[in-house]
C-alpha positions, 0 to 999 in steps of 0.5 A: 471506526477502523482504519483502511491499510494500503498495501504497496506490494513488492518482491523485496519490501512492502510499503504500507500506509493508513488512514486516521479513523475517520478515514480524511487522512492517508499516512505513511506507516513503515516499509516492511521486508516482504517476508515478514508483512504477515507478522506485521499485519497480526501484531498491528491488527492486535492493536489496531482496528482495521476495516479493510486492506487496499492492496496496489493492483500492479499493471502494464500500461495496456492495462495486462497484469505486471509480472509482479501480479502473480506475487500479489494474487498469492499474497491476497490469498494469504491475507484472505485465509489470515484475516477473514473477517477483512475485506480486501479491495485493489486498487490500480497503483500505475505510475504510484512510483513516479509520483512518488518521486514526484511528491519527494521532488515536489517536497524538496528532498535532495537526491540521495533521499530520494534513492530510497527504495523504502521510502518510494514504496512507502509513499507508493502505498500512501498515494494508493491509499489516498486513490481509493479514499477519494473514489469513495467520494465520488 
C-alpha cells in the first residue's frame, strides 16, 4: 500500500505532508525551498511508495485562480513528466493557512512559533491532506 503526499505549493517553500500506509492519518513531512522539491520528490519516492500527490488548488474567494495558480499549474506539468506512473489529484486549499494558525493557537504555540512560515506551510499541507482523505469517505 502507498502513502498519498500532499503538496502545499508556494513561490519560496513547499510544505508537504503524508498519510501512513493505510491512509487513517495526515503527518506533517518537512518544508522544502521550492527550487529544490523535485529532488525531494525523487529521493523520497526512492523510498517510499507513493499512490498519489494531492496538490492545493489555490483560489480567490469567488472561486477565480490566485495568482499563484500559474506556478501550480506548471509545477504539475513538472510532476506528471517526472513521476507518470503517479496520479495527481487537487485539492481547494482556501483558508489552509488560516487554520493553520488556527490549530497552531488551538495547540498553544506562542506567538513567535507561530511566525514560522515553514511550519504554517507544512501544516497547510497537512490540513490538505487531511481535506481529500475525508472526501474519499464520503
Amino acid at each position: 500500500m502507498g502513502r498519498l503526499l500532499a503538496i502545499d505549493y508556494g513561490q519560496k517553500r513547499v510544505g508537504v505532508a503524508v498519510s501512513d500506509p493505510l491512509k487513517i492519518t495526515a503527518n506533517g513531512l518537512d518544508t522544502i525551498p521550492t527550487h529544490l522539491i523535485m529532488e525531494f520528490l525523487k529521493k523520497y519516492t526512492s523510498t517510499e511508495q507513493v499512490e498519489r500527490f494531492i496538490v492545493g488548488s489555490p483560489k480567490q474567494n469567488d472561486n477565480s485562480d490566485s495568482t499563484n495558480m500559474a506556478r501550480v499549474k506548471t509545477f504539475v506539468k513538472q510532476l506528471e513528466k517526472t513521476f507518470p506512473n503517479i496520479p495527481i489529484s487537487m485539492v481547494d486549499e482556501r483558508f489552509t493557512s488560516v487554520l493553520a494558525h488556527r490549530a497552531m493557537i488551538d495547540g498553544g504555540l506562542h506567538k513567535k512559533a507561530r511566525q514560522n512560515k515553514a511550519l504554517v506551510d507544512k501544516i497547510a499541507a497537512t490540513i490538505i491532506l487531511q481535506s481529500y482523505m475525508e472526501s474519499l469517505r464520503f
